[in-house]
C-alpha positions in Angstrom: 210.9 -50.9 -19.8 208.4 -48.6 -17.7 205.4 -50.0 -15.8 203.0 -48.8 -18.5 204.7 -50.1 -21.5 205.3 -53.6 -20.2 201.1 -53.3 -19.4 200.3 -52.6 -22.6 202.8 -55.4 -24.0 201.2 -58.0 -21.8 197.7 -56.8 -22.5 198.3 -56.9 -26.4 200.0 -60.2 -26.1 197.2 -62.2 -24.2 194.7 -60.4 -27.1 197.0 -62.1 -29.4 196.7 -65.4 -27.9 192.8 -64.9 -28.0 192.7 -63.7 -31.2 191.2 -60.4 -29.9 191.3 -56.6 -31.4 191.3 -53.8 -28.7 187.9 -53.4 -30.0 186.5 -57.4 -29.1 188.5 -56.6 -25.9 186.6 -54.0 -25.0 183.1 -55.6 -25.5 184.2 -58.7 -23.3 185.1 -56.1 -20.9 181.7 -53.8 -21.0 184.0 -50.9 -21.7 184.4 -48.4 -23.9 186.1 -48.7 -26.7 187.7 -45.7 -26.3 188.6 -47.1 -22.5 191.0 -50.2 -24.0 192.4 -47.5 -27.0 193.2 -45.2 -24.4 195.5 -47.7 -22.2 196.9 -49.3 -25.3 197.7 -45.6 -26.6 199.2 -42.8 -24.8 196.8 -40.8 -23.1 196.2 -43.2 -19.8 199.3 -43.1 -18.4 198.5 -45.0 -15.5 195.3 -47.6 -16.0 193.9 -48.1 -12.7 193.6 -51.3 -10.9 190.0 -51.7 -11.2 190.5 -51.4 -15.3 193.1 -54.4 -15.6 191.0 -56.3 -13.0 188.0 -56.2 -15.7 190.2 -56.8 -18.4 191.8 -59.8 -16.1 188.0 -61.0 -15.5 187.2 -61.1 -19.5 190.2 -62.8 -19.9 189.5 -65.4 -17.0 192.6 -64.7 -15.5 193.6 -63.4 -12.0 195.1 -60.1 -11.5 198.0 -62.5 -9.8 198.9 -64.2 -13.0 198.5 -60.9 -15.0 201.0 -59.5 -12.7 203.2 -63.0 -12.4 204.7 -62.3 -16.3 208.2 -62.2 -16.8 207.5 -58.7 -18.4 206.9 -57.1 -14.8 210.2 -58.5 -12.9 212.7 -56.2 -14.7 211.1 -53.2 -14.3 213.0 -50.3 -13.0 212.2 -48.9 -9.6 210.1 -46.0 -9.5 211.5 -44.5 -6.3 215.3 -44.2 -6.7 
């Protein structure tokens, strides 16, 4: 699985937890909707930093157990 696949997995999967729509995410956040349906979709193809750290923050995780999911250990490398 690529990098942004296994980003939007993990974001839709702590939604899930929460009980959260891209939409509710996006209001916790203070983004766009469009923002959050973009990442989820395909036309960010690489969310910045700063974007999963707000998402982390509405969350109330850290961007360390965002990134600490078993999702993001099998990825392949991106320089071969």
């Amino acid at each position: 699985m690529e990098l942004k696949n296994s980003i939007i997995c993990w974001i839709q999967d702590l939604c899930s937890e929460r009980n959260l729509n891209p939409s509710s995410l996006a209001y916790l956040c203070g983004m766009d909707r469009s923002t959050i349906y973009s990442i989820l979709g395909t036309k960010s193809q690489n969310p910045e930093i700063a974007t999963i750290k707000k998402i982390c923050d509405s969350l109330e995780i850290t961007l360390g157990e965002f990134f600490s999911c078993p999702v993001f250990d099998n990825l392949e490398p991106e320089i071969k």
